[in-house]
N, C-alpha and C positions, 0 to 999 in steps of 0.2 A: 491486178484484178480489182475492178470494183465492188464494192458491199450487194453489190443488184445482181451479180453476175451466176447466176447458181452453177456449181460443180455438180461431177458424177465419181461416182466411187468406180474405179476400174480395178477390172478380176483376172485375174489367170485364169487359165481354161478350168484348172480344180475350184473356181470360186474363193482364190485368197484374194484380199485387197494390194494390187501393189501399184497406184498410184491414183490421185483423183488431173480432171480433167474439165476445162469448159463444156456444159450443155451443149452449147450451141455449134460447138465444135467438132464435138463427138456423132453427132447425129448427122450422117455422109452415106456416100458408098460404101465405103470400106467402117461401119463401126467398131471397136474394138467393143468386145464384151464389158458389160457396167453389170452396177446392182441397180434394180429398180423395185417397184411394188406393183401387189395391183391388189384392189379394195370392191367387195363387193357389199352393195347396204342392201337392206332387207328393212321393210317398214313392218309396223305391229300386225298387220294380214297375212305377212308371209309375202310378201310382191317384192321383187328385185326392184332396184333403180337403176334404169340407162340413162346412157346420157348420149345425146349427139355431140361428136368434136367442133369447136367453132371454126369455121370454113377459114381462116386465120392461122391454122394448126400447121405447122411444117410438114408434120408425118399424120397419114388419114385424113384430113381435113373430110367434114362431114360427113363422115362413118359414124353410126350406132356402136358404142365399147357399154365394154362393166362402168362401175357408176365413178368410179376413178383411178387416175395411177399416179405414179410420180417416181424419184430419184431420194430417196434419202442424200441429204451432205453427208461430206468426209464427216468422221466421227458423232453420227447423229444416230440414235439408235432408231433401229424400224419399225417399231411403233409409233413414237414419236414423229417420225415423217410421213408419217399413212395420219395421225391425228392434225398434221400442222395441214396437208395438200386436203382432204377433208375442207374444215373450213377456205385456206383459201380459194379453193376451185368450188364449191358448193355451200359455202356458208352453213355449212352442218358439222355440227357435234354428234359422236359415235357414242355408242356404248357397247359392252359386250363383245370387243374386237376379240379379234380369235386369229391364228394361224390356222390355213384352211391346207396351203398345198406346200409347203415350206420348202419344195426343189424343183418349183418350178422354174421351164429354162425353155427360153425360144428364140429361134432368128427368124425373120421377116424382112419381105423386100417391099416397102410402097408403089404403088406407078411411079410414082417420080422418079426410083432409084433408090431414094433415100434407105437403109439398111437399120431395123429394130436388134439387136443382138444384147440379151440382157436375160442375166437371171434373174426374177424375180416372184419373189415368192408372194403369196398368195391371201386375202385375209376377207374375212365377212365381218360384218358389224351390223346392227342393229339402231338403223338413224332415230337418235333423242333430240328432235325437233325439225325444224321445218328448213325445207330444200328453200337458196338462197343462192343461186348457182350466178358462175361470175361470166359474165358474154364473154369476157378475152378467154375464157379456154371452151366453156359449154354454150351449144347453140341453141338446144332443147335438151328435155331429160320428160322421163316417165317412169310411173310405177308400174310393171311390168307384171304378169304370172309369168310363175318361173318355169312352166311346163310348155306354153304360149311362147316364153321367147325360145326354150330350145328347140322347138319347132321351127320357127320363123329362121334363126339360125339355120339349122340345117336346111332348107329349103332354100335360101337364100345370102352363102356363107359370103359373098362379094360386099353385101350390105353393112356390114360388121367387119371391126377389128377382127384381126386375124388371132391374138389372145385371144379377147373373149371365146371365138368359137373354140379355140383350142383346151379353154379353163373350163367352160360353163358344163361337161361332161364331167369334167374329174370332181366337180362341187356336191 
């Protein structure tokens, strides 16, 4: 394994860790169940931040999601990994993070095939500074009314990550 190569934390169906595994490898037809996150920022008005996937993305590729997610590493606590994929995918600093849904748990199938299978719980934060978003993962982002996108969601769940529509009810 090289230093670049990021892992996933792999779960038994009860959510215990019993082994990690290459990203890039895990993410197939067949995924075995991982741990993942998913972050939702809130600016000082109350407006969610979307983001679009950059057309580049393996899984969704230019889909509207929440404002980001990621894989914490083998022994990386999940704060810390919702604080690190933060900056690097958005160039933003959080404050206020929070556990929102902490059992959350979904499988998904992309068109391609490709298979989402991940537990991952759930968190809000509160963006302390300005959106800095990085093209290799976000195409565009917006700040959002959060009544406006559950609307547009429900109206139109194709256009959206299939999380998102699944989370942004339970928030």
């Amino acid at each position: 394994m090289t230093s670049d190569t990021e892992q996933v934390v792999l779960l038994s169906d009860d959510g215990v860790p019993i082994g990690v595994a290459d990203k890039h490898e895990v993410h197939t037809d067949d995924t075995p169940l991982h741990l993942a996150f998913s972050c939702h920022v809130f600016d000082a008005e109350g407006r969610i931040l979307v983001t679009r996937r950059a057309l580049s993305k393996r899984t969704w590729p230019g889909v509207w999601t929440n404002s980001f997610c990621g894989h914490p590493g083998p022994e990386e606590e999940l704060t810390d990994a919702v604080v690190r994929r933060a900056r690097d995918e958005l160039g933003l600093e959080l404050a206020d993070l929070e556990l929102a849904l902490p059992d959350f748990r979904y499988l998904a199938i992309d068109a391609s095939g490709i298979v989402e299978n991940e537990i991952c719980p759930v968190y809000t934060a509160r963006a302390a500074g300005p959106v800095l978003a990085n093209p290799a993962e976000v195409a565009e982002w917006r700040w959002a009314d959060a009544a406006e996108l559950q609307l547009a969601v429900s109206l139109t769940p194709w256009a959206f990550s299939p999380w998102l529509a699944l989370q942004l009810p339970q928030l």
